[in-house]
C-alpha positions in Angstrom: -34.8 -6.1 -1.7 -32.2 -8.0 -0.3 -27.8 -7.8 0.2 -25.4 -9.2 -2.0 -21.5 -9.8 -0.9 -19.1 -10.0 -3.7 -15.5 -10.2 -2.9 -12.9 -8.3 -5.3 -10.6 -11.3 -6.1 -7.9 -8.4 -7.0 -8.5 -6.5 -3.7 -9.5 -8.9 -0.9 -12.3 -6.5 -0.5 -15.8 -8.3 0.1 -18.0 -5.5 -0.6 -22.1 -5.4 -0.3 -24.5 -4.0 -2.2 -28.2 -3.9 -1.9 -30.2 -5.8 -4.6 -33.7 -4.9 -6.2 -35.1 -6.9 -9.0 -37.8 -5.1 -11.1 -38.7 -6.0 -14.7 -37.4 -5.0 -17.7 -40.3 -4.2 -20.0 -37.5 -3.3 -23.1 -35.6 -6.8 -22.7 -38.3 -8.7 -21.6 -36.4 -9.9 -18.9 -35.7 -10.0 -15.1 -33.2 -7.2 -13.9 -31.2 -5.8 -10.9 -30.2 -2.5 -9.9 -27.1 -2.4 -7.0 -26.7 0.3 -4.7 -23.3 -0.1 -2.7 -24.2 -0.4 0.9 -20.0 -0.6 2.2 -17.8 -3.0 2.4 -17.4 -5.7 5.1 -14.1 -5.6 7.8 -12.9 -8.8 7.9 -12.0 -8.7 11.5 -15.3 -7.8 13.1 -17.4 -9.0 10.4 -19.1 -5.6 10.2 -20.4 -3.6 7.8 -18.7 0.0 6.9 -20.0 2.6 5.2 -18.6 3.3 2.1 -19.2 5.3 -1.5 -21.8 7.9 -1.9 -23.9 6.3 0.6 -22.5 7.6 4.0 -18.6 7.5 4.6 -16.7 7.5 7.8 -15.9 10.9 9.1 -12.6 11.3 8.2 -11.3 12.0 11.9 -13.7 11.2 14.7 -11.8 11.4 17.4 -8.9 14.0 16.5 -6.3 11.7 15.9 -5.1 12.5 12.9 -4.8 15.8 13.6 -2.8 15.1 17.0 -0.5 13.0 14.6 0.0 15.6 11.9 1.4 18.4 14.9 3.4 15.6 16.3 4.9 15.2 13.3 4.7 18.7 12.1 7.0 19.2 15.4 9.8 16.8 14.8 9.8 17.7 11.1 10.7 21.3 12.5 13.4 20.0 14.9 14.8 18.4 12.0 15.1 21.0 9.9 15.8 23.5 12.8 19.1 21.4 13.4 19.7 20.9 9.7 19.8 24.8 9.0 22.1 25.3 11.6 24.3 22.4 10.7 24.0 24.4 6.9 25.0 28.0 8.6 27.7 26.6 10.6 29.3 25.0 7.3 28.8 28.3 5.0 30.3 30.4 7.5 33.4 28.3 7.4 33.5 27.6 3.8 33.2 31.6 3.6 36.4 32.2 5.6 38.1 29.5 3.8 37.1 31.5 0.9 38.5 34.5 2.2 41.7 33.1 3.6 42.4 31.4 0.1 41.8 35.1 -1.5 44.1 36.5 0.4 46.9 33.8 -0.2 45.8 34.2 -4.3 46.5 38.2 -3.5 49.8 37.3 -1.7 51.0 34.9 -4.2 49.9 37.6 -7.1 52.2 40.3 -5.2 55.0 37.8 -5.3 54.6 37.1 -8.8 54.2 40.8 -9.7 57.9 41.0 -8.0 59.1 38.1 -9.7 58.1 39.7 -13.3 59.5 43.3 -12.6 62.8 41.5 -11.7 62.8 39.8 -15.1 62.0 42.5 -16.9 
């Protein structure tokens, strides 16, 4: 057995994958079988797991989750001040509402007057 390193030309990924050659009694021919090992970080040089093999915890140290309430928490002060800034404009548009009803009811009373004059 031994490691292979091919680089994804589309990616920039060099990944590497453990080799075995073995014999192919059907084809009468030399053959490999690949297992992905993981794929190399090109600032250290190192090896990370990757694939079925053995992948990284997905948060080792809790940082992720730290970042997610930090977030969580300034999404909610966003929206906190939104909704108020959303009440504060409904409650006005509602008494502009109601002051323009009660001019529609005036100027129907004036009309009403206007008519019977007419009549």
């Amino acid at each position: 057995m031994f490691y292979v390193k091919c680089r994804n030309n589309r990616t920039g990924i060099t990944y590497v994958y453990e080799s075995e050659s073995y014999w192919d009694k059907e084809k009468k021919m030399p053959s490999a079988r690949r297992k992905l090992i993981g794929k190399v970080d090109e600032a250290t040089g190192e090896i990370v797991p990757c694939g079925k093999r053995g992948r990284k915890p997905k948060d080792p140290d809790g940082k992720a989750a730290e970042l997610e309430e930090k977030i969580r928490a300034e999404l909610e002060t966003r929206y906190a001040d939104l909704m108020q800034q959303k009440d504060s404009r409904i409650a006005s548009l509602e008494a502009e509402n109601r002051q323009l009803k009660a001019e529609k009811a005036e100027f129907k009373a004036a009309l009403a007057n206007v008519m019977q004059q007419y009549k």
